[in-house]
C-alpha positions in Angstrom: -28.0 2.2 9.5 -26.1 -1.1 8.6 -22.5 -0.6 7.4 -22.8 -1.3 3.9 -20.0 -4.1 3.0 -17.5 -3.6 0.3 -18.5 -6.2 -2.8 -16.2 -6.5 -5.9 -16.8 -5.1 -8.8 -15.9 -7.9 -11.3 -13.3 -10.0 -12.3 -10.0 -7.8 -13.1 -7.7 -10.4 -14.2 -6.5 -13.8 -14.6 -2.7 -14.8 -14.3 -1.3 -17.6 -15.7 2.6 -18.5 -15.0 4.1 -20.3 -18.2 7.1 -21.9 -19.4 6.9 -20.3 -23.0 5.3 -17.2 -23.4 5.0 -17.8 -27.3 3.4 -21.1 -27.1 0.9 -20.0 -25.0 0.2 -17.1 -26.9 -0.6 -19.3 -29.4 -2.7 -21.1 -27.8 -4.9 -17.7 -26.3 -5.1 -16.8 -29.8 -5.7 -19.7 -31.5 -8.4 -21.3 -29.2 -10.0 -18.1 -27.5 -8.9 -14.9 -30.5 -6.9 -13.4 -28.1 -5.9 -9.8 -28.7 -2.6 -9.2 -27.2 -2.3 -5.7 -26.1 1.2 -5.4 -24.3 4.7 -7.1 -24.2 7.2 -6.5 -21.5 9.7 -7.6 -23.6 12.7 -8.7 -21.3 12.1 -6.1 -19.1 10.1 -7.0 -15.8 7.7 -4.8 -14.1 6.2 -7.3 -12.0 7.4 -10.5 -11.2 8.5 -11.7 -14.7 8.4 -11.3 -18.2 4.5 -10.8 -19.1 2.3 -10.5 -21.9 -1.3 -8.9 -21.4 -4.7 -10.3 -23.7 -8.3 -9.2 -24.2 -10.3 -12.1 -24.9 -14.1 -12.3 -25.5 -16.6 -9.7 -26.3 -16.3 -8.7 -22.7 -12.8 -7.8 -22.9 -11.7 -10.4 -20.3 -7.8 -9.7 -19.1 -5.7 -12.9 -19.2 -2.3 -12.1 -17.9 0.7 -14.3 -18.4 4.3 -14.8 -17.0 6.7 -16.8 -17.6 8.0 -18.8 -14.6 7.8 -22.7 -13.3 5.3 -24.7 -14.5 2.6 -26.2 -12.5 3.9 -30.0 -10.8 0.9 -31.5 -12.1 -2.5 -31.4 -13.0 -5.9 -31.4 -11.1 -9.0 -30.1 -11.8 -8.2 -26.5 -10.8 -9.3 -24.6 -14.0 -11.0 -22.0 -15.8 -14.0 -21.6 -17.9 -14.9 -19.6 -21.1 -18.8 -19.2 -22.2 -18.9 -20.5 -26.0 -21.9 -20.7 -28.1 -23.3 -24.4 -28.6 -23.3 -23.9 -32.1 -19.2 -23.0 -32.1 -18.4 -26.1 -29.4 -16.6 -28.6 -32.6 -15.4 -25.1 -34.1 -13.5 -25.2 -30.7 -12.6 -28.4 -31.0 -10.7 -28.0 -34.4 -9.0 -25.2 -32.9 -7.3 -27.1 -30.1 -6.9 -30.2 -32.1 -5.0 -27.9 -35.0 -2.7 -26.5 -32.0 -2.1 -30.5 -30.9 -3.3 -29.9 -27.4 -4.1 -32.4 -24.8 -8.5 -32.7 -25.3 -10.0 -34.4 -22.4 -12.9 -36.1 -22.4 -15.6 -33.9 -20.6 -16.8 -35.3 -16.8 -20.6 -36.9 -16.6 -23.2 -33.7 -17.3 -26.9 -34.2 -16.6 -28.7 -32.9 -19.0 -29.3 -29.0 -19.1 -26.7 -28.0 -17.7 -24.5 -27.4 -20.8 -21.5 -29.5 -22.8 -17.7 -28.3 -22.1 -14.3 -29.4 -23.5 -11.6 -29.5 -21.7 -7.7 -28.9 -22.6 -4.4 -28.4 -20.7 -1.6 -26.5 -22.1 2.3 -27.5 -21.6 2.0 -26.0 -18.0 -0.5 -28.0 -16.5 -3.4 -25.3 -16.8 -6.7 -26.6 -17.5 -9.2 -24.7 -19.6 -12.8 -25.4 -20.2 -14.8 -24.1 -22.8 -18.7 -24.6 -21.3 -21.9 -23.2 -23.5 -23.9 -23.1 -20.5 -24.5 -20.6 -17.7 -25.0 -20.9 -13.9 -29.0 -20.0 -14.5 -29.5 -23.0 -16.5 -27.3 -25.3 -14.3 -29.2 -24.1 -11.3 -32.7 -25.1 -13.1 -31.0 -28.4 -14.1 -30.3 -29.2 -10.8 -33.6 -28.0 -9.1 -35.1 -31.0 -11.0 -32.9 -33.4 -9.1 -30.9 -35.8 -10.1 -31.0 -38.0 -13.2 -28.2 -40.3 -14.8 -25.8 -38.5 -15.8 -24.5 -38.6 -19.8 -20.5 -37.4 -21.1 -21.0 -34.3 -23.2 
C-alpha cells in the first residue's frame, strides 16, 4: 500500500506586518468589509501587537502586526475573488481611502479584470473576478494580444 502523503487542508491565515495597525484596519474594512474579531491591545502574544479579521463569505483570516514596513514594492501580492459586477464598487472604495490604484498588467481576454492597490507598507493587493478554471481555458486557446483590464 503506498504511504498516503500529508496534503493541507486550506489556507489558515495570512499575516501582514504594518506600520499602523489603525490605518490598515481601515483599509481591510473599507475595501474588503473586514470583521475584526480580536485586539491584542498592547499586549503581545506573538511577535507584536496584532489585530485578527474575517473577510469574505468564506471567513478568510487576515492577521496583522505591527512591525517594519516592507523596503519596497514588487509584485509579491495577494488576491481576493470579487464579483465583475462590484469591480468599480471596489474602485470607489480604494479611491475614497486615497490609496495607491495601479493600473492592472496586460490580461488576455477570459481570464478576468483585477485592480491592484498597495497600502503604506508596501503590500500589494489585487482584487481579480476571475478564477483559476477560467484562466486555464483562456490559456488552452493560446495566446492572443493581450488588452489592460
Amino acid at each position: 500500500m503506498p504511504e498516503r502523503v500529508p496534503q493541507p487542508r486550506g489556507l489558515s491565515h495570512m499575516t501582514f506586518i504594518v506600520s499602523d495597525l489603525d490605518r490598515m484596519e481601515e483599509i481591510l474594512a473599507g475595501v474588503l468589509g473586514a470583521r475584526k474579531i480580536y485586539d491584542s491591545g498592547e499586549a503581545t502574544f506573538s511577535v507584536s501587537e496584532e489585530r485578527f479579521f474575517l473577510v469574505g463569505e468564506d471567513d478568510i483570516w487576515v492577521a496583522i502586526m505591527k512591525g517594519e514596513p516592507l523596503p519596497q514594492r514588487s509584485y509579491n501580492h495577494v488576491a481576493f475573488r470579487i464579483a465583475e459586477d462590484d469591480l468599480e464598487l471596489y474602485r470607489e472604495r480604494i479611491a475614497d481611502l486615497g490609496l495607491d490604484l495601479e493600473e492592472s498588467r496586460p490580461r488576455v481576454d477570459g481570464e478576468g479584470r483585477s485592480l491592484y492597490f498597495h497600502d503604506a507598507d508596501n503590500h500589494l493587493f489585487e482584487l481579480h473576478t476571475g478564477t483559476l478554471h477560467e484562466r486555464l481555458v483562456r490559456y488552452a486557446a493560446g495566446p492572443v494580444p493581450a488588452t489592460a483590464s
